[in-house]
Structure formats: C-alpha cells, structure tokens
C-alpha positions as CSV (number, residue, x, y, z in Angstrom):
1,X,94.1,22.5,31.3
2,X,95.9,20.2,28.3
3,X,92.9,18.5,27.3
4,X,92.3,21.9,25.5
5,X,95.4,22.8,24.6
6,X,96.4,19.2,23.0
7,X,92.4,19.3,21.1
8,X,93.0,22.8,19.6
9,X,96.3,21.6,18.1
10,X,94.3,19.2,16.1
11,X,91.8,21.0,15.2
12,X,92.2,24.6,14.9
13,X,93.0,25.2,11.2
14,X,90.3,22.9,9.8
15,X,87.7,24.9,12.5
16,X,88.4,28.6,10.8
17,X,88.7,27.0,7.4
18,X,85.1,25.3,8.3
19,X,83.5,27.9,9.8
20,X,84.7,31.3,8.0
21,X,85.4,30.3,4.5
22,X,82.7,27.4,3.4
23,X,79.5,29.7,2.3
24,X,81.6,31.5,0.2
25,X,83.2,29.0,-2.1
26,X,80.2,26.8,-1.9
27,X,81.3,23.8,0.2
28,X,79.4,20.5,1.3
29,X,76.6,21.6,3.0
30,X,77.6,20.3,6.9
31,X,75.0,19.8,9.8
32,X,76.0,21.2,13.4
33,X,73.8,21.0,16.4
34,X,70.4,21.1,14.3
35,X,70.9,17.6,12.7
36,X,69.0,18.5,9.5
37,X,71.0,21.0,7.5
38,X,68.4,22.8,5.0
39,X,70.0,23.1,0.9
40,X,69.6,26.0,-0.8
41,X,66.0,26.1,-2.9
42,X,67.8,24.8,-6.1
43,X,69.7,22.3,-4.2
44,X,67.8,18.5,-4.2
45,X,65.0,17.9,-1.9
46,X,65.8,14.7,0.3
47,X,64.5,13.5,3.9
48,X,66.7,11.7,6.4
49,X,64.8,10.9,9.6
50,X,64.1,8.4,12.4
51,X,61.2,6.3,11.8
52,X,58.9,7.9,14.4
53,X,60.1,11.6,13.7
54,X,60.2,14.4,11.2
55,X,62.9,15.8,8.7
56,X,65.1,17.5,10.8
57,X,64.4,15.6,14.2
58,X,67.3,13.0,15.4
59,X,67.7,10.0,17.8
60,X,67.7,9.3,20.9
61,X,68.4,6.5,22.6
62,X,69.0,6.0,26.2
63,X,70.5,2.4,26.9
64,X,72.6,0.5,29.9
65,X,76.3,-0.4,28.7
66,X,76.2,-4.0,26.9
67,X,73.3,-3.7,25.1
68,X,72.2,-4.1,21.7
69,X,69.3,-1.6,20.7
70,X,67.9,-1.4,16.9
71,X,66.3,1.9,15.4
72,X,65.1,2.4,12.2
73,X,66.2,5.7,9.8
74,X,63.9,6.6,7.0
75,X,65.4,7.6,3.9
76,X,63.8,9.4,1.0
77,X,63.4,11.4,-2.3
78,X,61.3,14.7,-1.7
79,X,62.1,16.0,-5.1
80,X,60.7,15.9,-8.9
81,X,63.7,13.9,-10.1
82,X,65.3,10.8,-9.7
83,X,68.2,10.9,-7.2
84,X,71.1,9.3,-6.4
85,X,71.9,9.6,-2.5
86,X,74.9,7.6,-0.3
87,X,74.3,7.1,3.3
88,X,76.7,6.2,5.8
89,X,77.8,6.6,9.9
90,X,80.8,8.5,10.6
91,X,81.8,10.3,13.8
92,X,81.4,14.0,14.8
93,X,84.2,17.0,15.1
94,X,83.8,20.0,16.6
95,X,83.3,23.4,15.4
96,X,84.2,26.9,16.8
97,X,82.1,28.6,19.3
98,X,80.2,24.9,19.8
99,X,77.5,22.3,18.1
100,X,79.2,20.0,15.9
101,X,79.8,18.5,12.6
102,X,80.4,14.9,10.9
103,X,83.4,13.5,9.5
104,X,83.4,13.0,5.7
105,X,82.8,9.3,4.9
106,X,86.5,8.9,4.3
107,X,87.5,9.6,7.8
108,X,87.7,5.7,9.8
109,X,85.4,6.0,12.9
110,X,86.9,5.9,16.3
111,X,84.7,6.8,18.8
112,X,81.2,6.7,19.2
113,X,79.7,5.7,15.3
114,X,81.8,2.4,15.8
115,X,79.3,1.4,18.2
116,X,76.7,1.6,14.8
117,X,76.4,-1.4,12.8
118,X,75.2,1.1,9.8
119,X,76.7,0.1,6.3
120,X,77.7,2.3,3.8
121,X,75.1,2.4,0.6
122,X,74.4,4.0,-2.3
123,X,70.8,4.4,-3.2
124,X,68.8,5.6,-6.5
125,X,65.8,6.7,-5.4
126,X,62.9,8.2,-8.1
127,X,60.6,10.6,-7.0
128,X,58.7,10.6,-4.4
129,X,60.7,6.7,-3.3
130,X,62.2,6.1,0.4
131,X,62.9,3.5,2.4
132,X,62.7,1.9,6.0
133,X,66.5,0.9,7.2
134,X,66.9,-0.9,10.5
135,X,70.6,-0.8,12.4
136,X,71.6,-1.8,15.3
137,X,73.4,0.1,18.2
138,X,75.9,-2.6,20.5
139,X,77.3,-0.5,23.6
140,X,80.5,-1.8,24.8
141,X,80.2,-3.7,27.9
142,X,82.8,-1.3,29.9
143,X,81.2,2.3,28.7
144,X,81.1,5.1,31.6
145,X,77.8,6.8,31.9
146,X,77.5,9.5,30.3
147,X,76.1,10.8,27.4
148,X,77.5,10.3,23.4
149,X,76.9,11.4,19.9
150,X,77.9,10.0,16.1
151,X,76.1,11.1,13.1
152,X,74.5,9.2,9.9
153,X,74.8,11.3,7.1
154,X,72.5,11.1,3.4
155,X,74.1,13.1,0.8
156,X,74.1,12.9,-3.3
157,X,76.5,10.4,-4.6
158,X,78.2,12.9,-6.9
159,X,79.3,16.1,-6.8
160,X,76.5,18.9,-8.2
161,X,76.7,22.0,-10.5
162,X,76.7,25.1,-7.9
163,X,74.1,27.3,-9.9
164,X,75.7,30.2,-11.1
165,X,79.3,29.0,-11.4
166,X,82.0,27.6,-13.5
167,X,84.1,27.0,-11.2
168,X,82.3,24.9,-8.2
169,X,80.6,21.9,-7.8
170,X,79.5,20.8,-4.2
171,X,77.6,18.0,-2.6
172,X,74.5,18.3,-0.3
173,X,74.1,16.4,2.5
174,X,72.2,16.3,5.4
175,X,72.6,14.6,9.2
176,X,71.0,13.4,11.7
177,X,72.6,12.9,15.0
178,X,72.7,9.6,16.7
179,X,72.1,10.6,20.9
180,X,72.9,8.1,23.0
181,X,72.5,8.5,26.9
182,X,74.0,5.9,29.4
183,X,72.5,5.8,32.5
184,X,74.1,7.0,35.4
185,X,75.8,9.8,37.7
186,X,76.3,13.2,35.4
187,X,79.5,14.6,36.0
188,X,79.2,18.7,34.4
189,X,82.5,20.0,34.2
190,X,84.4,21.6,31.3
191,X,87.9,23.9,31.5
192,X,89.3,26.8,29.9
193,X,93.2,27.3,28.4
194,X,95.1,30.5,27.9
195,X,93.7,33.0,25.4
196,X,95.6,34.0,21.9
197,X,95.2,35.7,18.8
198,X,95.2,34.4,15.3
199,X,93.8,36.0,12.1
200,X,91.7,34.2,9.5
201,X,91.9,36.1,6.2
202,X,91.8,40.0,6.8
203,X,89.9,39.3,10.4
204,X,91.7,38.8,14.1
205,X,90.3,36.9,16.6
206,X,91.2,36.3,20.7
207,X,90.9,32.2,20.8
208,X,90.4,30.2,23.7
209,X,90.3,26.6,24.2
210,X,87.3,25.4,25.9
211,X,87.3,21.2,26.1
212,X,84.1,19.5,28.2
213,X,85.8,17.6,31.0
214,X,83.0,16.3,32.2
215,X,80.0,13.6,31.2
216,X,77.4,15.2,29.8
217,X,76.7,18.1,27.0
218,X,76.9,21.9,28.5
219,X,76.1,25.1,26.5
220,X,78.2,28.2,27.9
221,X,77.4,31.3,28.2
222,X,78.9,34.6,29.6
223,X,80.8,37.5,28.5
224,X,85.0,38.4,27.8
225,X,86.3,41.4,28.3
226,X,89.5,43.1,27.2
227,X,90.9,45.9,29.4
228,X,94.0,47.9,29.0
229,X,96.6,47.4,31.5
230,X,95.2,49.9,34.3
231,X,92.0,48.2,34.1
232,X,90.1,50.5,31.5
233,X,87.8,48.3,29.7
234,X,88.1,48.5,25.9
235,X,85.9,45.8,24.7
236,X,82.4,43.9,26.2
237,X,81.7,40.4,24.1
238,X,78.9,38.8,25.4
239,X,79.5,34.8,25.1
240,X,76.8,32.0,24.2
241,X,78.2,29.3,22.4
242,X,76.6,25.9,21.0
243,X,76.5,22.7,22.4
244,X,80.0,21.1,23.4
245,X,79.7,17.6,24.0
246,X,81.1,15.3,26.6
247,X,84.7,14.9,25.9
248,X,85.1,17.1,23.0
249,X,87.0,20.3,22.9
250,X,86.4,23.1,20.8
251,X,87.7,26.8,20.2
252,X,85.7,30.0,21.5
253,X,86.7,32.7,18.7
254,X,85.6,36.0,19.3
255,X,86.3,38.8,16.5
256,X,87.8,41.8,17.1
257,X,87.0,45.1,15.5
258,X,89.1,46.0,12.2
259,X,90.9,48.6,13.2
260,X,91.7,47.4,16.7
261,X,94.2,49.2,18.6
262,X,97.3,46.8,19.0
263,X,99.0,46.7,22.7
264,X,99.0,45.0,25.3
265,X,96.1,44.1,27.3
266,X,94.1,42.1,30.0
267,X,91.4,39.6,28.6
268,X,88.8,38.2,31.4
269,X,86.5,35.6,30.8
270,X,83.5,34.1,32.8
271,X,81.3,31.1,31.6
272,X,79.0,29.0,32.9
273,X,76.4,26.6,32.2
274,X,72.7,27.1,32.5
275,X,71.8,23.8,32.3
276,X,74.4,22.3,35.3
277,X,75.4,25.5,36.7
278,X,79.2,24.6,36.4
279,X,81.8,27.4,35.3
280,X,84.7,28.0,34.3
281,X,87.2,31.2,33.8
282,X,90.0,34.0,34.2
283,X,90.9,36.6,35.2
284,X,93.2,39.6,33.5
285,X,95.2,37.2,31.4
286,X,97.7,39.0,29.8
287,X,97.7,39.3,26.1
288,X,99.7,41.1,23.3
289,X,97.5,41.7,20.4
290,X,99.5,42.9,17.4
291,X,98.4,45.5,14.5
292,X,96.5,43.1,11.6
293,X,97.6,43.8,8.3
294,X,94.5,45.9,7.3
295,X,94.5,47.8,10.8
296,X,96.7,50.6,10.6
297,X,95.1,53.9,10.7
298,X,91.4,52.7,10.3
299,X,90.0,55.0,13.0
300,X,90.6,58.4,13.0
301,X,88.8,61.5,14.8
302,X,88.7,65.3,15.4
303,X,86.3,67.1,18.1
304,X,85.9,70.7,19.2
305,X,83.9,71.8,21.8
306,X,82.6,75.2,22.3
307,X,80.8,76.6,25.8
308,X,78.0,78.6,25.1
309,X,76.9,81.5,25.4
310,X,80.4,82.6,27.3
311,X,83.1,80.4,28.4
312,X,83.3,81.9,31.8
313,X,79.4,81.3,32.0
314,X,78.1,78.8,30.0
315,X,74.8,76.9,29.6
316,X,75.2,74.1,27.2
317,X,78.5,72.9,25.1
318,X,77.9,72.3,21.9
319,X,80.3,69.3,20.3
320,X,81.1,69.0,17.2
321,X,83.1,65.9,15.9
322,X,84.4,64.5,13.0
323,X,85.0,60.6,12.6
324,X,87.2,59.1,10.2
325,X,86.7,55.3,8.8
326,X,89.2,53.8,6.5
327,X,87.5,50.3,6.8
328,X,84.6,48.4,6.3
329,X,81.4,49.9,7.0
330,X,80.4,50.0,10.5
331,X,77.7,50.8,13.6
332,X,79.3,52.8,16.4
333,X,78.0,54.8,20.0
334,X,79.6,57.9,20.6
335,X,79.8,58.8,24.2
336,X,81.1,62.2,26.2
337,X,82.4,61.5,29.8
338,X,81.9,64.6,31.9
339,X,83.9,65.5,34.7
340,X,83.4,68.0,37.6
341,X,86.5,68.2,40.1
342,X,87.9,65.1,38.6
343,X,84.5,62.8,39.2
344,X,82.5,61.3,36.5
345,X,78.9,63.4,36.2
346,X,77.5,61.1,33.7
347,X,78.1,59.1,30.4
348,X,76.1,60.9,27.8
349,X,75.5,59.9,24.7
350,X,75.7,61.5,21.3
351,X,74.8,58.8,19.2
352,X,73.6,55.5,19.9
353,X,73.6,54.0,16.6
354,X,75.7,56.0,13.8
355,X,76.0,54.3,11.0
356,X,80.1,54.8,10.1
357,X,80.4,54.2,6.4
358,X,83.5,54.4,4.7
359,X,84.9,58.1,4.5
360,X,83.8,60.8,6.7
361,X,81.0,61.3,9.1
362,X,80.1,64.2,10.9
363,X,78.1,64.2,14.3
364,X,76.9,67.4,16.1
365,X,74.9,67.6,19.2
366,X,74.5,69.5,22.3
367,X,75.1,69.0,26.2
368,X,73.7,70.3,29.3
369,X,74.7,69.3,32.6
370,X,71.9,67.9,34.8
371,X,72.4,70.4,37.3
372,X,74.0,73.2,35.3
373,X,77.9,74.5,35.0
374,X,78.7,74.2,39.1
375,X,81.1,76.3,40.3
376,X,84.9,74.1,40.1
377,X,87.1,72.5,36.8
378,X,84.8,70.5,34.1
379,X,86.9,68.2,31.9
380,X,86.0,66.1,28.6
381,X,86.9,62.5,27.2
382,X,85.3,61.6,24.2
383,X,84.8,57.9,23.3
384,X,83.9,55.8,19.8
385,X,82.8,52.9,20.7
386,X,82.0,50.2,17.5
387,X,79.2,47.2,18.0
388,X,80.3,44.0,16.2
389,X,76.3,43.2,14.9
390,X,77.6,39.1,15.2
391,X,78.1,38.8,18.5
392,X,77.2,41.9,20.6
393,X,80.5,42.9,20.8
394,X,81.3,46.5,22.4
395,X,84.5,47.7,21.1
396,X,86.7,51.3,21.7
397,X,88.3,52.2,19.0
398,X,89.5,55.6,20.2
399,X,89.4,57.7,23.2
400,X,90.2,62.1,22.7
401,X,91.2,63.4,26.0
402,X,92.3,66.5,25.0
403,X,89.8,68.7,24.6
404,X,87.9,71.7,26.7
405,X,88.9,72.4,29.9
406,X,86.2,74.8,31.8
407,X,87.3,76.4,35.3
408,X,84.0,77.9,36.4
409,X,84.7,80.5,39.2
C-alpha cells in the first residue's frame, strides 16, 4: 500500500489548505470533477468549451496509442465588458475526498497535458467576441490502455478586486477537462493505507490514503466506523467520494465532531466501486485520537429519571435531561437503551433532531415499555448522539449509565 502513503506525503498540506480554507479568503476560483467552475454573479462572464458542446461540458477523446487527434476549444466573452482572458494546458492534482483540480500555469507539465500541443496565450476579447482554437493531441507510441485526464484552463490575465474587500484580489478561471480513453483491457483496482488524524484549523479529521491502482476512473463509496476498544460503536460516516482517476492518489478526510471524546479506538472502513465493483478496506485499525485544542469539556449532561406512579409499580418513566454545549451550534438524537434482565428491550428515542445551540438545552419526555414494567431488574443508558449535516456522520458524544435502576418484584 506505498503508492498512497508516498502520494499523501506530497500532497497532503496543499489538499486541506485547498479544500478547507479557499472560499473564505477568496481564492482562484479551481474546477474539480465538473470542468466548468461557475464565478460568483459579480465575477466576469466567460465560456470555455469544446466546439461541439456547451459551457460547462468537456472532451472526450478516445484514441489508439500513436496517434495524433486534433479538437477544437471555443473561447469567449459572455460579458458587457471587454476582457482580458489567458488560456493555457497544465496537468491535474488531486483533491480530498476525490474529483480533481488543475495545476496553476506555473507548474511544468509531466504527465498527461504534455501529450497537448496547446500554447499558452493571452487574449482581449470585447463583448460578446470568441474564438475557434484547434490543438492537437499526439499519444505516445508506448501508452498502456487506460484512461487519462489534463485540463485547459481560461482565466483573467490579472488579478481582480474581490467586491467587498481591501484586502483580496483573486483571479477567475474556469476548466475544462481534457478525457482521453485508450483502448483496451480495464484493469479497476485502487488500495487503502493506514488511517490517522490531523487537524486543520480548530477541526480534526481521521485521514486515509486512498491511491487508484488500477486503469481506469472509480468513484467509492461506503461507510467508516469508529468503535471503542470492546467493539461499541461510537461513530457511523457514510463514505461517497468523487472521482479518483487512474493512477492518482488522494486523501479520504472525514471530520469528527468538536468535542470528540479523545482515546483510543478501532476505525473500520469498507469501500467499493459501483461502477467496477472492486473494493477495498479494514478492519479495527487501531487509532489514538487525541483531545483537539477546542475539545475539552464541550459535551456535558445531567438526567434523572423518575418511575411513575410508584417505583415498586410503575407505568411510564418520565426522563428529564439536561444537555450542555460549550461549542458550536449543533443537531443531535437523544436515545434511551432499556434493559430487562440485562437484554436490550428497544432503542427509543427522545429526540430525533434537537437542535443543541450554544448553552443549555433541556429535553423532557416520557417512556412506556411495549409490554409494560415485567416482573425482573430494568436498567438505563442514555445516549447523545450528534449528526455532522456534511457528511451524514453519526457521532456519540456521551453515554450516562448511571441512572434508575428498577427491581420489579
């Protein structure tokens, strides 16, 4: 599993950098697996396109190694005022979690765009003005089959007042990606590495490297779960990344909860491809996740609960809890386990979606068993568990076990 490992080396900090931090200090806007990327409404209105396609739409060429195959790109001003745009070919990087974007024009090509005879160029362009422009695409005699991918960019020349700001000044560009297909056998493979944590400004994250082994593209999908050391599960991600391409590797980055209990744990992961039906994964891993900065003492909680009418014969319980949240605002589940004779009765729940604000938050409800207080020992665990709205993410930020113990003679 190094082909992973040795990527993720390369390309980790630039990935969270990419992917957390550039909608907030207004950043070149990048394409990923949609080619077209759309500007904000201020932003300049241009159109980069193949010939026999629409804004947004990208090539795709299918070709025998040796070849030389020409396309045309379309290249155009869609706005009320003259514009200066540069165009140029340049290869793609990977993002977390899948799909792609280009390297800035700076960045030499190595791979794939230096099979596209596409020269650089600066263009001004009044409005409504585009043009036709041919290039040509020369396979190398000795590529596998297999499918590969390089992007053309069209961006303005200069940098651009970010509306609003003093301080910022980005450039807009957009991409369309270059497809190619080699005919052939498909090989679907890709490979997992070992899971970690990092943190990315005040958020933690369990990383794995994910690299596509194989020929053609695959799009995973699955779930990772993190259980405590007897098994317990603590946390449910459900897993559907972008588009990983043949012979890139990427990240997958899955947040946790702020406020996540630090410990050590068991993280499982299962993946597979629709598309191919290939998988990869693991199995109880183990991990050490430590406290984040900003984690200590996020989730607290208090519960009583009272049998009613009379302990020694009661119909219903009614519960009364108090939860405590000293971070961000959150959605949260909060679930009663009920035991009879040390077997589980049922999950039931007292909330399915509370919204947790910062502060405190009450939560009252009632219980009845489905067949009534049977004769033998009832026990209690109560159970917050948080929903990360991003990815689906079930998360158990605390467990009470010590609560009302009922011995029903």
């Amino acid at each position: 599993m190094n082909h992973a490992s040795t990527a993720i080396r390369r390309f980790v900090a630039i990935l969270f950098v990419t992917l957390l931090f550039i909608p907030f200090i207004s950043a070149p806007a990048i394409a990923q697996s949609t080619p077209a990327a759309t500007p904000a409404a201020s932003a300049p209105k241009f159109v980069i396109r193949p010939l026999d396609g629409l804004d947004g739409d990208y090539f795709t060429l299918e070709a025998e190694a040796g070849t030389d195959n020409e396309l045309t790109i379309v290249l155009g001003n869609a706005d009320e005022v003259p514009l200066t745009l540069r165009t140029y070919v340049s290869d793609v990087v990977p993002i977390v979690n899948g799909g792609f974007a280009v390297a800035e024009e700076d960045v030499e090509p190595s791979g794939t765009a230096t099979w596209i005879d596409y020269p650089a160029e600066t263009f001004e362009f009044a409005p409504g003005d585009g043009i036709e422009r041919a290039f040509t695409i020369k396979i190398p005699e000795d590529t596998e089959p297999g499918q590969y991918i390089a992007g053309i960019s069209l961006q303005t020349a200069d940098a651009l007042d970010v509306e609003g700001s003093s301080m910022f000044r980005q450039i807009i560009r957009k991409t369309v990606a270059v497809f190619i297909i080699v005919p052939g056998e498909e090989n679907p493979a890709f490979e997992l590495d070992a899971p970690s944590t990092q943190e990315s400004g005040s958020r933690q994250f369990i990383t794995v490297p994910i690299a596509n082994t194989g020929n053609i593209l695959v799009r995973p999908t699955g779930a990772l779960i993190i259980a405590t050391p007897d098994g317990e599960p603590v946390m449910n991600a459900p897993i559907e990344l972008g588009t990983i391409y043949a012979g890139i590797a990427t990240i997958l980055a899955v947040p946790l909860v702020s406020g996540f209990e630090p410990g050590d744990y068991l993280i499982s992961l299962s993946l597979s491809d629709g598309g191919s039906g290939v998988s990869a994964g693991f199995e109880n891993l183990p991990l050490t996740i430590e406290a984040a900065e900003e984690a200590e003492n996020v989730w607290n909680a208090e519960a009583e609960l009272l049998a009613l009418p009379d302990a020694d014969a009661p119909v219903y319980l009614e519960i009364n809890a108090t939860i405590t949240n000293n971070g961000p605002a959150a959605t949260g589940e909060l679930e009663l386990d009920v035991l009879h004779d040390g077997k589980l009765v049922e999950t039931f729940s007292l909330g399915s979606s509370l919204s947790l604000p910062q502060g405190t938050t009450a939560v009252t409800n009632r219980y009845i068993p489905p067949n009534g207080f049977a004769t033998g020992e009832w026990t209690f665990v109560l159970r917050l568990n948080i929903m990360d709205p991003s990815t689906g993410a079930k998360t158990t930020v605390f467990t009470l076990n010590d609560l009302l113990v009922l011995n029903i003679a």
